[in-house]
N, CA and C atoms as a LAMMPS dump frame, in Angstrom:
ITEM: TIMESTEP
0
ITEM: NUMBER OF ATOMS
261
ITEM: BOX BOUNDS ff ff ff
-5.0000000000000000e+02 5.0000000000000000e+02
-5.0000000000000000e+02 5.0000000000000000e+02
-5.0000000000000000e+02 5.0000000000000000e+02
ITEM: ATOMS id mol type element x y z
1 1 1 N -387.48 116.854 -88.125
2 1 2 C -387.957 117.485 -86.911
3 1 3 C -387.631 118.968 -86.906
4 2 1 N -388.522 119.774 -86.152
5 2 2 C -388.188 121.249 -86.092
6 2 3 C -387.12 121.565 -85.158
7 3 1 N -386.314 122.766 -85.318
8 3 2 C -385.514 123.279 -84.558
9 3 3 C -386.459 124.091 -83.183
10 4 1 N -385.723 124.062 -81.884
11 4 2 C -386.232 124.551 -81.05
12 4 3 C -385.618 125.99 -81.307
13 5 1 N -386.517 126.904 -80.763
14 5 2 C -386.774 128.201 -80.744
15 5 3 C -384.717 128.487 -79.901
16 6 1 N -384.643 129.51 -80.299
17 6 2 C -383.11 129.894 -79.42
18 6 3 C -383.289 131.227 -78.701
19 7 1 N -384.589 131.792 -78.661
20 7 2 C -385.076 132.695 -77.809
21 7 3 C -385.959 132.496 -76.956
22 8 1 N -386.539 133.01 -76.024
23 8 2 C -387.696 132.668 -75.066
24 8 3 C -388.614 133.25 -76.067
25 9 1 N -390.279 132.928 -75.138
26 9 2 C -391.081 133.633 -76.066
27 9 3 C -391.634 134.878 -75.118
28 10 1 N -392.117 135.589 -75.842
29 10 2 C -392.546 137.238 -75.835
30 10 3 C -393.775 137.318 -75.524
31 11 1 N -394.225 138.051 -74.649
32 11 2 C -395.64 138.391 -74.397
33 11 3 C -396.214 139.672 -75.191
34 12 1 N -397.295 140.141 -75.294
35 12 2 C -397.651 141.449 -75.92
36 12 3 C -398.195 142.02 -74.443
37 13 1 N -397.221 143.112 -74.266
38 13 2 C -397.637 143.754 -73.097
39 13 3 C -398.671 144.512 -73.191
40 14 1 N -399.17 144.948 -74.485
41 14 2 C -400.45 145.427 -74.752
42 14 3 C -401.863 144.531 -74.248
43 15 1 N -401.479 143.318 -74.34
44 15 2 C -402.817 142.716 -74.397
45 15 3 C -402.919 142.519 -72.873
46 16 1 N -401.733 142.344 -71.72
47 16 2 C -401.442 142.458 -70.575
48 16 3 C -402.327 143.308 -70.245
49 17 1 N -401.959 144.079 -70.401
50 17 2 C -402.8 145.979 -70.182
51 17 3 C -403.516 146.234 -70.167
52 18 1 N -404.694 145.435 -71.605
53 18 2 C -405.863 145.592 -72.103
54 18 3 C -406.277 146.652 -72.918
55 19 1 N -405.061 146.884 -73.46
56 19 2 C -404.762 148.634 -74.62
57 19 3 C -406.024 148.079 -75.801
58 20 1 N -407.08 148.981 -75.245
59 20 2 C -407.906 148.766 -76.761
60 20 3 C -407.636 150.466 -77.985
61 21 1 N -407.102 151.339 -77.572
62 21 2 C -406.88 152.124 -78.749
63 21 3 C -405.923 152.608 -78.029
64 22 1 N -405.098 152.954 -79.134
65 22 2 C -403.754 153.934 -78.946
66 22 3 C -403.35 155.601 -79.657
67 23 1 N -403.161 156.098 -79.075
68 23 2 C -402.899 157.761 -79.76
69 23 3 C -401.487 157.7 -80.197
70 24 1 N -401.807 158.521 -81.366
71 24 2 C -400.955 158.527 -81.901
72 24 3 C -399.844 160.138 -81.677
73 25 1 N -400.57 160.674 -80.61
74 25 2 C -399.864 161.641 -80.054
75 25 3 C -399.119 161.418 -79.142
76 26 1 N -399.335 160.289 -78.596
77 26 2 C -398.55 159.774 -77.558
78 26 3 C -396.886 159.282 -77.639
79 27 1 N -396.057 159.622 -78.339
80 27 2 C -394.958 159.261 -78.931
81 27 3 C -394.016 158.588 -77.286
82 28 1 N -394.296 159.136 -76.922
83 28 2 C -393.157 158.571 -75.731
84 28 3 C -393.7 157.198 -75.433
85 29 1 N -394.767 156.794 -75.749
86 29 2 C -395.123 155.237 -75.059
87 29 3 C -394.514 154.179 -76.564
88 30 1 N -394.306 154.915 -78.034
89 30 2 C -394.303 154.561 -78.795
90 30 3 C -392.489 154.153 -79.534
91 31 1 N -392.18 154.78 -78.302
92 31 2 C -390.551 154.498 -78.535
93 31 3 C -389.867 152.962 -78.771
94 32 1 N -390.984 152.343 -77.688
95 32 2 C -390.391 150.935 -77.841
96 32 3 C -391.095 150.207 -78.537
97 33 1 N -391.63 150.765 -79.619
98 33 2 C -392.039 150.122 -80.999
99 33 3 C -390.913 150.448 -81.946
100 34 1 N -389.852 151.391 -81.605
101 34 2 C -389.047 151.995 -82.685
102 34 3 C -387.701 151.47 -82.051
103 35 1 N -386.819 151.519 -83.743
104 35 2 C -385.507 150.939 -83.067
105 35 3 C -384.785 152.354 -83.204
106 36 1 N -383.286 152.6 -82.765
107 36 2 C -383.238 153.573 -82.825
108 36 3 C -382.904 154.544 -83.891
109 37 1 N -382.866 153.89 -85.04
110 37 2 C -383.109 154.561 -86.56
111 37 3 C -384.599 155.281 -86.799
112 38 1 N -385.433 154.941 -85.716
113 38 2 C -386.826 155.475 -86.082
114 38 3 C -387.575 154.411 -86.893
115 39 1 N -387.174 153.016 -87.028
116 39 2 C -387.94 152.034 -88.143
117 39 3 C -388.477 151.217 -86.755
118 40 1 N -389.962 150.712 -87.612
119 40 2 C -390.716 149.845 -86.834
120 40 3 C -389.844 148.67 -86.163
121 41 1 N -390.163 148.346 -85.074
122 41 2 C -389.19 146.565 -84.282
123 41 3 C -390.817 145.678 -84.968
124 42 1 N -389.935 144.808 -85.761
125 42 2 C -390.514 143.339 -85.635
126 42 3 C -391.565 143.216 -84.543
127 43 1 N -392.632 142.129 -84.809
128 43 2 C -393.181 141.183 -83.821
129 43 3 C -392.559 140.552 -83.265
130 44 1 N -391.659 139.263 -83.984
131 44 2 C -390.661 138.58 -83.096
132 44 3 C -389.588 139.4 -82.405
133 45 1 N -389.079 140.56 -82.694
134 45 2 C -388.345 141.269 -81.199
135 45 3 C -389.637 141.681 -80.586
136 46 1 N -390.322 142.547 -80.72
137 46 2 C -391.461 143.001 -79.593
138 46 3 C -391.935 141.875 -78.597
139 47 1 N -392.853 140.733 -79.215
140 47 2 C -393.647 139.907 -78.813
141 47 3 C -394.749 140.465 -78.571
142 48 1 N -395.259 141.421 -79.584
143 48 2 C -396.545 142.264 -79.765
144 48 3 C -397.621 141.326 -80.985
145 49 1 N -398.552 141.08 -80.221
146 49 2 C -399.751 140.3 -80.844
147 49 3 C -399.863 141.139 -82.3
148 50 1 N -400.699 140.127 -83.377
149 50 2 C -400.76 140.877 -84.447
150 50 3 C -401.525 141.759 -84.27
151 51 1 N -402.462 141.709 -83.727
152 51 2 C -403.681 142.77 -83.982
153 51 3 C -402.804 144.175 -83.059
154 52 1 N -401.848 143.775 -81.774
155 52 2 C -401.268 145.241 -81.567
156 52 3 C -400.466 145.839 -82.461
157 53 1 N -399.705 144.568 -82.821
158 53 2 C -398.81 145.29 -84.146
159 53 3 C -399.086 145.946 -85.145
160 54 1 N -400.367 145.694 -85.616
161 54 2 C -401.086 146.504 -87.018
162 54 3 C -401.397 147.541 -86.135
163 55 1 N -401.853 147.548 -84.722
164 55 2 C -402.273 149.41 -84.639
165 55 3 C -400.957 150.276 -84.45
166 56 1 N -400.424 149.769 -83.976
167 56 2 C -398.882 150.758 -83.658
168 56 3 C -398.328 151.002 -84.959
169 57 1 N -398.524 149.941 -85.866
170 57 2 C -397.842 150.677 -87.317
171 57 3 C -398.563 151.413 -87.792
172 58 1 N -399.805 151.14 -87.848
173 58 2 C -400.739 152.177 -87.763
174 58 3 C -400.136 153.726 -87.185
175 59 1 N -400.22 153.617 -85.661
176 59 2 C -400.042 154.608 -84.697
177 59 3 C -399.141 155.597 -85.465
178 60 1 N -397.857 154.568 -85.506
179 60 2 C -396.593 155.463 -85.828
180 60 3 C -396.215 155.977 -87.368
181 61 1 N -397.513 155.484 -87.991
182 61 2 C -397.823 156.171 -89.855
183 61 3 C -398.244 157.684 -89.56
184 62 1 N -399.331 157.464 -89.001
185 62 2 C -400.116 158.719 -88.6
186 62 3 C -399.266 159.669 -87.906
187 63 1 N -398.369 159.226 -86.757
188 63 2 C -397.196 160.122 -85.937
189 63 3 C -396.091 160.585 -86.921
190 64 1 N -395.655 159.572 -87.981
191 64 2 C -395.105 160.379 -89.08
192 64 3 C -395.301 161.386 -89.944
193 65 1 N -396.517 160.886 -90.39
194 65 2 C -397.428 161.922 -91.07
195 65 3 C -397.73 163.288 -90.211
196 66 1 N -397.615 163.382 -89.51
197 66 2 C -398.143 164.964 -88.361
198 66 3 C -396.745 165.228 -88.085
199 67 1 N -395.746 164.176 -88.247
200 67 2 C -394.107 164.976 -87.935
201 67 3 C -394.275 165.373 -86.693
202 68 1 N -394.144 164.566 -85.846
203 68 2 C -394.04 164.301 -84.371
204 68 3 C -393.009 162.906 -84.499
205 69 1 N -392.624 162.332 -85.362
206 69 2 C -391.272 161.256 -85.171
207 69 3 C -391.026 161.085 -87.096
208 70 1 N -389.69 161.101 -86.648
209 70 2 C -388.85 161.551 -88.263
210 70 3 C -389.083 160.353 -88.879
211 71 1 N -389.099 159.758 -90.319
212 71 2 C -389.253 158.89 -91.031
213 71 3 C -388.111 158.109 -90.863
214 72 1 N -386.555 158.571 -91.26
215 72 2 C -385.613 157.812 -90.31
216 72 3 C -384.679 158.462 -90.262
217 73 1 N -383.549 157.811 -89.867
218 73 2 C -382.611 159.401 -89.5
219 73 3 C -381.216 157.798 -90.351
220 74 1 N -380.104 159.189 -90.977
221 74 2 C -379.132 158.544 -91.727
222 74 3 C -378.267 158.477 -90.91
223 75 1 N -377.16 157.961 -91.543
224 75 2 C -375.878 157.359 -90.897
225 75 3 C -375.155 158.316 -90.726
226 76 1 N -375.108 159.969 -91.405
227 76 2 C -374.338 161.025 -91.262
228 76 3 C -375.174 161.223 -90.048
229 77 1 N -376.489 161.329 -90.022
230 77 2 C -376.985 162.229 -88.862
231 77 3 C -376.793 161.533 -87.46
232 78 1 N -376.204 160.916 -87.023
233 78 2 C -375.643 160.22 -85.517
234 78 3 C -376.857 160.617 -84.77
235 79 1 N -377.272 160.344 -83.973
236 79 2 C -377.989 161.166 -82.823
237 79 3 C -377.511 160.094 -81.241
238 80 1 N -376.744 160.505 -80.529
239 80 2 C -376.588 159.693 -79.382
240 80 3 C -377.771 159.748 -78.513
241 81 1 N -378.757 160.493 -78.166
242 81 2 C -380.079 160.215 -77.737
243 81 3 C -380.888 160.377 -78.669
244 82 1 N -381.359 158.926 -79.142
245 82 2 C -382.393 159.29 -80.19
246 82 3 C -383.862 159.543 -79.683
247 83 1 N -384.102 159.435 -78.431
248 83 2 C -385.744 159.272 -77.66
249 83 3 C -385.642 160.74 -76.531
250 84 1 N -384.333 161.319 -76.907
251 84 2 C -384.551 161.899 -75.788
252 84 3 C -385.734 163.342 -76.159
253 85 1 N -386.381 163.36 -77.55
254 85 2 C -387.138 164.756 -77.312
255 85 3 C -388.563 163.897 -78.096
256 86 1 N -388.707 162.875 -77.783
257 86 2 C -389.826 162.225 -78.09
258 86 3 C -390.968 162.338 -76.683
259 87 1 N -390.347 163.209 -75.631
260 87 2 C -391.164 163.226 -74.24
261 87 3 C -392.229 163.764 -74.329
């Protein structure tokens, strides 16, 4: 028999919304796709549908690429607000 889940399950607040495209200039809505190293969050932490999940990685390739959000930040570089100049 399968194990029951030990988390609740996750909605995609995107699909809530009805987000059919996303900018990739938009970095402040894009924070809580990022953990705070700057690396993509999982589907299973998000609870972001696949099809949102491929655009936000999407989103946040392209936001890398234009250097509007750092690729990732190291363990020397600390940052105690990491979102705070993503506004």
């Amino acid at each position: 028999m399968a194990e029951k889940r030990k988390y609740k399950k996750r909605f995609c607040k995107y699909c809530e919304s009805k987000v059919d495209f996303m900018d990739y200039k938009e970095v402040g809505a894009l924070r809580f796709s990022l953990s705070e190293r700057y690396k993509i969050m999982p589907r299973r932490l998000t609870g972001n549908c696949k099809r949102h999940q491929d655009m936000i990685s999407a989103v946040i390739k392209r936001a890398r690429a234009a250097a509007l959000i750092p690729y990732t930040v190291t363990r020397k570089q600390v940052v105690t607000q990491p979102f705070e100049n993503l506004r």
